[in-house]
C-alpha positions as CSV (number, residue, x, y, z in Angstrom):
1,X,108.4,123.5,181.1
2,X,111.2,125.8,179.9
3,X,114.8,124.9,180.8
4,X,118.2,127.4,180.2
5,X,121.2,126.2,181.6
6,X,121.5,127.2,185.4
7,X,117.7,127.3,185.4
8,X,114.6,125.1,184.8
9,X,110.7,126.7,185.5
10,X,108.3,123.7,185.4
11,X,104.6,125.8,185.9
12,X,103.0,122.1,185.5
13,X,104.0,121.7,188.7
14,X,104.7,125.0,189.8
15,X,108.6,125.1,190.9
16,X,111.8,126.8,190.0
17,X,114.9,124.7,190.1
18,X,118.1,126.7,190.1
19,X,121.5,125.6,190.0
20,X,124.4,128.1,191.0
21,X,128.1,128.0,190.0
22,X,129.5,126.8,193.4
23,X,127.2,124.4,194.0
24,X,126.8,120.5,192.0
25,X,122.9,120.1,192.9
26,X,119.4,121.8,192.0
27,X,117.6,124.4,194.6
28,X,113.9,124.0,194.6
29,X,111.3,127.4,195.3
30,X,108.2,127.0,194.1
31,X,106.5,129.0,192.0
32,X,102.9,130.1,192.7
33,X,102.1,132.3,189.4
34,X,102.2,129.5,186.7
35,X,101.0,126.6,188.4
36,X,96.8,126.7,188.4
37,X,96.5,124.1,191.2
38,X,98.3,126.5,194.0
39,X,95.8,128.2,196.6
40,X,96.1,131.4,198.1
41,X,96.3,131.8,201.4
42,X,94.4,134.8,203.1
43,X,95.7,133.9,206.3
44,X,99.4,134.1,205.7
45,X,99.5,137.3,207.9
46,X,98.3,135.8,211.0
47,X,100.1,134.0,213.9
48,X,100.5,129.9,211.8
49,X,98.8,127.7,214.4
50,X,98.6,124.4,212.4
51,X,96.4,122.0,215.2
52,X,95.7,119.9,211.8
53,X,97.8,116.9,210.7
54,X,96.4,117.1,207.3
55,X,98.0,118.4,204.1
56,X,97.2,119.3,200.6
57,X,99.7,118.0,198.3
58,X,99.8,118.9,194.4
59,X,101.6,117.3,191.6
60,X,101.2,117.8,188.0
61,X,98.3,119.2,185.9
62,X,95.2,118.5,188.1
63,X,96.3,116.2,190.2
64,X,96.3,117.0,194.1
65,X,95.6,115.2,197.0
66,X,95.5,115.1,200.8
67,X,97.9,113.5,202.6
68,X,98.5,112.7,206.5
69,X,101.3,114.4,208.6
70,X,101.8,110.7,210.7
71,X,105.7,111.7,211.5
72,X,104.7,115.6,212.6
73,X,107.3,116.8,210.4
74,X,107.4,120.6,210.6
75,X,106.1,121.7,206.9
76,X,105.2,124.6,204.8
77,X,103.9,125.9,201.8
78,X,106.0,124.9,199.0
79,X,108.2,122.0,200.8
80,X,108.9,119.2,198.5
81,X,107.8,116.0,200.4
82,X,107.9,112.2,199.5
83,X,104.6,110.6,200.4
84,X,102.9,107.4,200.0
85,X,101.4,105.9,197.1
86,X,99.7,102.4,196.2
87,X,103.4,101.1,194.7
88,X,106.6,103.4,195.9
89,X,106.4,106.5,196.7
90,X,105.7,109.9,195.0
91,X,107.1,113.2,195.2
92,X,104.7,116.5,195.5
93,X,104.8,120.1,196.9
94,X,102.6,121.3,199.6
95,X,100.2,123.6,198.5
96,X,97.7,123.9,201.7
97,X,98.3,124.3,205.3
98,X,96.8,124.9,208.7
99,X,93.1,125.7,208.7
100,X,92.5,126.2,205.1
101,X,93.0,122.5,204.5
102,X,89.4,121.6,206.2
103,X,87.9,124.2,203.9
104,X,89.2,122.4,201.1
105,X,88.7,119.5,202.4
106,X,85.0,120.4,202.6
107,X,85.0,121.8,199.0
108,X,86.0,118.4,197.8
109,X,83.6,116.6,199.7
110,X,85.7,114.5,201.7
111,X,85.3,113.2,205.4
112,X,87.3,113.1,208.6
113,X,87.1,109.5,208.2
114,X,88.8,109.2,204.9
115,X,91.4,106.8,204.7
116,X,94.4,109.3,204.3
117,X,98.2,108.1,202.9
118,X,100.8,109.1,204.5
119,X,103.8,111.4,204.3
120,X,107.2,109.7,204.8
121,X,109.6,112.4,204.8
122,X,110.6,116.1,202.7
123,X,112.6,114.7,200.0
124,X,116.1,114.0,199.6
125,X,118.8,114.9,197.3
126,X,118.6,111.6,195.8
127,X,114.6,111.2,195.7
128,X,114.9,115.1,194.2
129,X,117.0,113.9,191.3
130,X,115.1,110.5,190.4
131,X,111.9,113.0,190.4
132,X,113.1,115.0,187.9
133,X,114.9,112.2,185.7
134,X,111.2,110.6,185.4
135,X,110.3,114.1,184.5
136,X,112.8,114.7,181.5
137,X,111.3,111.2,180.1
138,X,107.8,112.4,180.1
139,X,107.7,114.0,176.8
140,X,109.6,111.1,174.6
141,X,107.2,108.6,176.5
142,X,104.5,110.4,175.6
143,X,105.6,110.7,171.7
144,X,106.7,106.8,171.5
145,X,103.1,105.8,173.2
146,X,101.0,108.1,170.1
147,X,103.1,105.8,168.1
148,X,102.1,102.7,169.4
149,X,98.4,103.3,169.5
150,X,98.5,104.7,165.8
151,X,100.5,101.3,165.2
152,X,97.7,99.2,167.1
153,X,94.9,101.6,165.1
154,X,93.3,102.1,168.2
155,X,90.4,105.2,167.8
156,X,92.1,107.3,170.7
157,X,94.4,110.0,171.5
158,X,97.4,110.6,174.4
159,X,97.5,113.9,175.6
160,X,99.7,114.0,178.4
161,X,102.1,111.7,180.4
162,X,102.8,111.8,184.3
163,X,105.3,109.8,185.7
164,X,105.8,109.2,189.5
165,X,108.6,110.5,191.8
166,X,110.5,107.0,192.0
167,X,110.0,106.7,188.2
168,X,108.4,102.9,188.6
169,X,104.9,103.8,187.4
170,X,103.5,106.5,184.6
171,X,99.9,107.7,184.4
172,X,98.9,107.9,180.2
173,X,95.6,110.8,180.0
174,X,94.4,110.1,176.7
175,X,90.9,111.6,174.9
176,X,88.5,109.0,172.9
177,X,85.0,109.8,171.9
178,X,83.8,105.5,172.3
179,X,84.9,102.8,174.5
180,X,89.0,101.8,173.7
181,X,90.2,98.1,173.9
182,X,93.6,99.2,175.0
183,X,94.5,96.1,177.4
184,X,96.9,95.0,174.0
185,X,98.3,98.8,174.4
186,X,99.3,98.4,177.6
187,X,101.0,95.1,177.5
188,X,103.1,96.8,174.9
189,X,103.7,99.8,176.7
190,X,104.7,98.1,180.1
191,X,107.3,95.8,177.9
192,X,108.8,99.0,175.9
193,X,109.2,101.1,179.0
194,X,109.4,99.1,182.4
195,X,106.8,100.5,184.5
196,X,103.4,100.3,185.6
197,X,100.8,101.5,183.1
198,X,97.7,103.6,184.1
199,X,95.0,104.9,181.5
200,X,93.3,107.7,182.3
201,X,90.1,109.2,180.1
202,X,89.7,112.9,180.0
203,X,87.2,115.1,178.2
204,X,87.8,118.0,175.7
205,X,87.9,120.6,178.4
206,X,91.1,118.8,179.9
207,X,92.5,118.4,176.9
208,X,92.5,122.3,176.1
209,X,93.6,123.2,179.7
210,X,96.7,120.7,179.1
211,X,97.5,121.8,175.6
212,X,96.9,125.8,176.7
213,X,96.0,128.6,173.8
214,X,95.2,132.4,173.7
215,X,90.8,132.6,173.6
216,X,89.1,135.5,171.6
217,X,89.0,137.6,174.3
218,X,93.1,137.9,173.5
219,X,93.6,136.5,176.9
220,X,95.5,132.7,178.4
221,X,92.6,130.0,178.2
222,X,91.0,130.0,181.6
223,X,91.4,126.1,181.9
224,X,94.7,126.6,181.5
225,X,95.5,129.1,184.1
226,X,93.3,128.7,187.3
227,X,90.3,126.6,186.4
228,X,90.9,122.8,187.7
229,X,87.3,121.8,188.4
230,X,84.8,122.1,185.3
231,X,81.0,122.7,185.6
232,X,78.7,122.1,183.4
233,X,77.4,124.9,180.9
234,X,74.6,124.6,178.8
235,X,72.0,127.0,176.8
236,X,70.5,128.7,179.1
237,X,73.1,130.9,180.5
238,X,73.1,132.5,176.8
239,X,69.4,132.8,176.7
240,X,69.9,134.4,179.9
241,X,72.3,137.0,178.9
242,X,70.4,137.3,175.6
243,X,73.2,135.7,173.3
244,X,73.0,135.3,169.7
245,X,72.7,131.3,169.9
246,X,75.7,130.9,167.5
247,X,77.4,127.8,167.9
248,X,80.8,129.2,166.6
249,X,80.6,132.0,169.0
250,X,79.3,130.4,172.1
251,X,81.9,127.5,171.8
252,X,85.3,127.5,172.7
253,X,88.5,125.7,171.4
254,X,87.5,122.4,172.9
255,X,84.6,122.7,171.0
256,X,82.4,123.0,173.9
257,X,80.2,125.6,175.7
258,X,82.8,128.2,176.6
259,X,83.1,128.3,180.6
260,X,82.9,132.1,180.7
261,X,79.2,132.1,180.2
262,X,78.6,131.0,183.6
263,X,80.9,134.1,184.7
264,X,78.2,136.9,184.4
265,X,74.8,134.8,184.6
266,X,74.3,135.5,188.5
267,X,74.5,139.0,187.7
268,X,71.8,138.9,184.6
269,X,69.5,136.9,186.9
270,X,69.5,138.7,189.6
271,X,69.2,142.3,187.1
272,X,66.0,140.2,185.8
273,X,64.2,140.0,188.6
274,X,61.5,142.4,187.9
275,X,61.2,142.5,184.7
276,X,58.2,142.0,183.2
277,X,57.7,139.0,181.3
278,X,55.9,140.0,178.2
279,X,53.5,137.1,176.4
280,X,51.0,139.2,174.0
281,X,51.8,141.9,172.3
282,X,50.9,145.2,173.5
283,X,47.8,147.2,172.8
284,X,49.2,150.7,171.7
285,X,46.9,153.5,169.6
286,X,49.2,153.0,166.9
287,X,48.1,148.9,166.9
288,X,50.1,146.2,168.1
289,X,53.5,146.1,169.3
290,X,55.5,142.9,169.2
291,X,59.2,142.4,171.7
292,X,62.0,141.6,169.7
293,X,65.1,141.9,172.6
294,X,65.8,143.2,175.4
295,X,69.0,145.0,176.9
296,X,68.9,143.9,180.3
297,X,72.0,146.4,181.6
298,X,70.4,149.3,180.5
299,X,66.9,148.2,180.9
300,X,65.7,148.7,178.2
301,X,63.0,146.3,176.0
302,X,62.9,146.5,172.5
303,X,59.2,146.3,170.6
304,X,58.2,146.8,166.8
305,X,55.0,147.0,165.0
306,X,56.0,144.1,162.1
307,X,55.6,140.8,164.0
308,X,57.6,139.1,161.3
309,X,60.5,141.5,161.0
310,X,62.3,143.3,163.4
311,X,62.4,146.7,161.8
312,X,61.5,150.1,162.6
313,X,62.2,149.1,166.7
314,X,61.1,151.7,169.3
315,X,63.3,150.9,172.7
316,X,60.6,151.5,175.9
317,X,62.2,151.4,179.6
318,X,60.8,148.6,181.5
319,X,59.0,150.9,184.0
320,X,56.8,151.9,180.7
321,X,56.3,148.2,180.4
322,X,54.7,147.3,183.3
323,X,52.3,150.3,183.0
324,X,51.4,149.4,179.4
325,X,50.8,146.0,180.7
326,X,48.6,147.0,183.4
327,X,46.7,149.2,181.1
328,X,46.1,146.2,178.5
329,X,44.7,143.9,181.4
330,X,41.9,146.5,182.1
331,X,41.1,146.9,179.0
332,X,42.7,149.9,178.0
333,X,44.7,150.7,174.8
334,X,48.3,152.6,175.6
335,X,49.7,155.9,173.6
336,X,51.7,155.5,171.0
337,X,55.2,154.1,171.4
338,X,56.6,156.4,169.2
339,X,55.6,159.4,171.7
340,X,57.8,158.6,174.4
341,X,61.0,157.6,172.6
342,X,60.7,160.5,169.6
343,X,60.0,159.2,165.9
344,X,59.3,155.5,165.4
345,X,62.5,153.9,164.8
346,X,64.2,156.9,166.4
347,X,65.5,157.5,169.8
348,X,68.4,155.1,170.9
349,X,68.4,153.5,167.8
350,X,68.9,156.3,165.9
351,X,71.5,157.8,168.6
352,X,75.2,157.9,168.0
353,X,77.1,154.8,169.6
354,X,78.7,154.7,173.2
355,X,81.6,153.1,171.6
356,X,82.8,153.4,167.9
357,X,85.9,150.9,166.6
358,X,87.9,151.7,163.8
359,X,88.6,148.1,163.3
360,X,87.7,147.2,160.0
361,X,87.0,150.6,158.7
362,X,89.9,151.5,156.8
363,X,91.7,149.6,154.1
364,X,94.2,147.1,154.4
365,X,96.1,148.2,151.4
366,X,96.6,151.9,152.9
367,X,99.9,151.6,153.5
368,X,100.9,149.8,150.6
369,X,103.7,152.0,148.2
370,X,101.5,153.2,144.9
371,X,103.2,152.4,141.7
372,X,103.8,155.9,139.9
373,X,102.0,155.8,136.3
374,X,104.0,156.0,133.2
375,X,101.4,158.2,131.6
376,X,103.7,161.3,129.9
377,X,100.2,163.2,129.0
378,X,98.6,163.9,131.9
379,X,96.0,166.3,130.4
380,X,95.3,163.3,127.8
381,X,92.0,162.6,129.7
382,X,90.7,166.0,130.5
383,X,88.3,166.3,127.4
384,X,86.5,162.9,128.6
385,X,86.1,164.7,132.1
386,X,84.3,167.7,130.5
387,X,82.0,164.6,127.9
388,X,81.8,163.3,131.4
389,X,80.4,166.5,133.5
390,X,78.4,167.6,130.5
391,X,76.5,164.2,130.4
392,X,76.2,164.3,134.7
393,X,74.1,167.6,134.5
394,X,70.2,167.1,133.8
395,X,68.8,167.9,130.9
396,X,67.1,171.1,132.0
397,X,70.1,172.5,133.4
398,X,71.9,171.9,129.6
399,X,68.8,173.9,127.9
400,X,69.6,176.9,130.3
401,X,73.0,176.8,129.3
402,X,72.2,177.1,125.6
403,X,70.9,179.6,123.6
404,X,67.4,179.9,122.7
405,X,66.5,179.7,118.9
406,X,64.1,181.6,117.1
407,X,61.1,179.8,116.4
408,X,61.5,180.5,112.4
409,X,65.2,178.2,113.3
410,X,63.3,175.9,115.0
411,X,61.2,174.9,111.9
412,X,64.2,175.2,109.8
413,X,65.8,172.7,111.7
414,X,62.6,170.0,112.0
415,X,62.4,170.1,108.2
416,X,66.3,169.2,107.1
417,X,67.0,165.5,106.8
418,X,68.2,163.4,109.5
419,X,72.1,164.0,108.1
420,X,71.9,167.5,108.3
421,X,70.3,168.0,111.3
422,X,73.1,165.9,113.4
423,X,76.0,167.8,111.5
424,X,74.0,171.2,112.9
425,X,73.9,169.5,116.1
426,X,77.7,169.6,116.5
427,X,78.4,173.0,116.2
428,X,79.9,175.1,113.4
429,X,83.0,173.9,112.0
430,X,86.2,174.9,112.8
431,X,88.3,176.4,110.0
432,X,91.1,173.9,108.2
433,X,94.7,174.4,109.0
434,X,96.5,174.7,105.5
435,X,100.2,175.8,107.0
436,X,100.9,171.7,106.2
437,X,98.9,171.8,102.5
438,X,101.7,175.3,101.8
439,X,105.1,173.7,103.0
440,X,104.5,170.7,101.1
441,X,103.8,172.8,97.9
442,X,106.7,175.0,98.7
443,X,109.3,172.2,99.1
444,X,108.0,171.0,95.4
445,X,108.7,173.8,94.2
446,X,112.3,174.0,95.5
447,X,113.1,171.1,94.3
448,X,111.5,172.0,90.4
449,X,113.6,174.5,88.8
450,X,110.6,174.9,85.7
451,X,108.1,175.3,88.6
452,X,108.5,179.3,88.6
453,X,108.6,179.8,85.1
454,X,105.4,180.5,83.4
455,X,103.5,177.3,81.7
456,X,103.9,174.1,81.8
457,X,106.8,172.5,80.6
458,X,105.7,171.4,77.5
459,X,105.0,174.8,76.8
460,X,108.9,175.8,77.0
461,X,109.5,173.1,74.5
């Protein structure tokens, strides 16, 4: 529920409350997009002839019941009626009408002779403004009651808190995975509050459709959008589909079976339905082929010649299959696999992708500044890089590129001692720079007045 001040948009139970300038009190519309429990009505563009006295009334979350019309008040989708409940009254919105109700009715499983409650009257002013008093103390409630279990160290957890329209009775939702003792928790609760206490247990599926999320697929969690009744999901629609059976992929947030696997599985059964269902191996020239997967949208069954491995896998179209088949029952070995898909381990395998994502691919440091080097040499490195190319290239590429010796050199050079023979490997030696050697005997002499006359200077004694 999100509130602003001239506005408050409560998709829990699906209305929009809107106060202008001029005017002291609330307008209610409701507000069909957020709210998962509101039906759509394919009839809304024919003539309304309502012959049924029964309506469909929602309140918050997945609550929603049907209610009787015993005053014929003249109602419509989205009024805000008071209606009966077993202490006080309650407040709703009518979500169903006309002949849409007995469909629902018949979804739900209930009779024509149902005891229905009643509806008393489309609320007033006063009932409209106690409503949403009890609704502004939900959330506190709910807070002070997680309290008071932790206090009590009771093994459970309150998700969600729904008070009634006259505010004299709250229902408490709460998740446990064993049987709670919470009669001591709700003594305490009906002496800190001053209502009636209800418990109600919910499962980890209601838990996620009342807490909300974003799934993998990048989407709003389907319980928390439109789904409001849960069905049961187990293994087999993954084996159906061909899943990997990965518990961290197959299960959702509650921790469950994810509820979209029951979303495709009609399709994959009925695609299924002649495919061949392969128990031995197949008899081939090549020997025998094992099945490894199958891709049921393109039809398409995967077999390999390495029972233990899947490697080298040859993809056969299911047509193929069933001849292969037939041919092994009478007795017959088939052509090779490899002959009608290419090379073994070719063909689709070995094809380029339908669909190529650059997620992943490129670094995530790309963008990242690079810190300029404080090298002030840059060509300090380039004699490694020739060591480094000359040491890359094989060694009969490095004979080419030298000289050949004269076989008279070639002895010369076996029979000198190990010293000598490395010192030759080097390469001649490179003549001695003497400039430095001849400045500093210049300066000496500069600074030795007897150094240019002849002898020594014990000699010019």
């Amino acid at each position: 529920m999100s509130t602003s001040e001239n506005k408050i948009i409560n998709c829990e139970r699906g209305f929009v409350a809107t106060k202008p300038a001029a005017q002291p009190e609330y307008s209610y519309t409701p507000k069909e997009g957020c709210c998962k429990l509101s039906v759509y009505d394919w009839l809304h563009d024919l003539p309304s002839i309502n012959t049924n006295d029964i309506f469909e009334v929602r309140f918050k979350n997945t609550h929603k019941g049907f209610f009787r019309n015993v005053n014929n008040l003249a109602l419509a989708k989205g009024d805000i009626i008071a209606v009966e409940s077993a202490t006080g009254h309650d407040i709703g919105i009518v979500s169903c009408v006309g002949p849409l109700v007995k469909l629902q009715m018949k979804r739900h499983k209930i009779k024509d002779n149902y005891e229905f409650k009643k509806i008393y009257r489309q609320a007033k002013p006063a009932d409209v403004e106690k409503w949403q008093e009890a609704i502004g103390r939900e959330h506190q409630v709910m807070i002070k009651s997680r309290q008071i279990a932790a206090r009590l160290k009771l093994n459970m957890k309150i998700g969600d808190v729904e008070f009634q329209g006259d505010g004299t009775k709250a229902i408490f939702y709460y998740i446990a995975d064993e049987r709670v003792d919470f009669r001591e928790l709700i003594k305490v609760l009906a002496d800190e509050f001053r209502i009636r206490i209800e418990m109600r247990q919910i499962g980890a599926r209601q838990e996620a459709g009342l807490i909300g999320g974003i799934g993998v697929c990048g989407r709003e969690l389907c319980c928390a959008q439109w789904i409001a009744e849960f069905m049961s999901v187990n293994t087999s629609s993954a084996r159906v589909q061909e899943l990997s059976l990965n518990p961290q992929k197959l299960a959702g947030q509650c921790s469950k079976l994810k509820c979209c696997l029951n979303y495709e599985m009609a399709a994959y059964v009925d695609a299924q339905k002649d495919f061949p269902t392969v128990k031995n191996p197949l008899d081939t020239v090549d020997g025998l082929a094992y099945w490894q997967k199958t891709d049921v949208m393109k039809r398409l069954m995967w077999f390999s010649y390495d029972q233990r491995t899947a490697v080298n896998l040859i993809a056969v179209p299911v047509d193929k299959v069933k001849e292969i088949i037939e041919l092994n029952r009478q007795g017959k070995k088939a052509e090779a696999l490899m002959e009608h898909k290419g090379e073994r381990g070719g063909g689709i395998s070995a094809a380029a992708p339908d669909f190529i994502s650059s997620a992943g691919e490129d670094s995530i440091t790309r963008f990242d500044k690079k810190k300029k080097s404080n090298n002030k040499r840059p060509n300090r490195g380039r004699g490694n890089e020739r060591r480094d190319e000359r040491r890359a290239q094989p060694q009969g590429e490095r004979a080419q590129g030298q000289p050949q010796q004269k076989p008279q050199e070639q002895g010369q050079q076996q029979q000198r001692p190990q010293g000598q023979q490395q010192s030759q490997d080097r390469g001649p030696r490179p003549p001695r720079n003497n400039q430095h050697r001849n400045n500093n005997r210049d300066r000496r002499n500069n600074n030795n007045p007897n150094a240019n006359k002849g002898g020594s200077g014990n000699e010019a004694k």
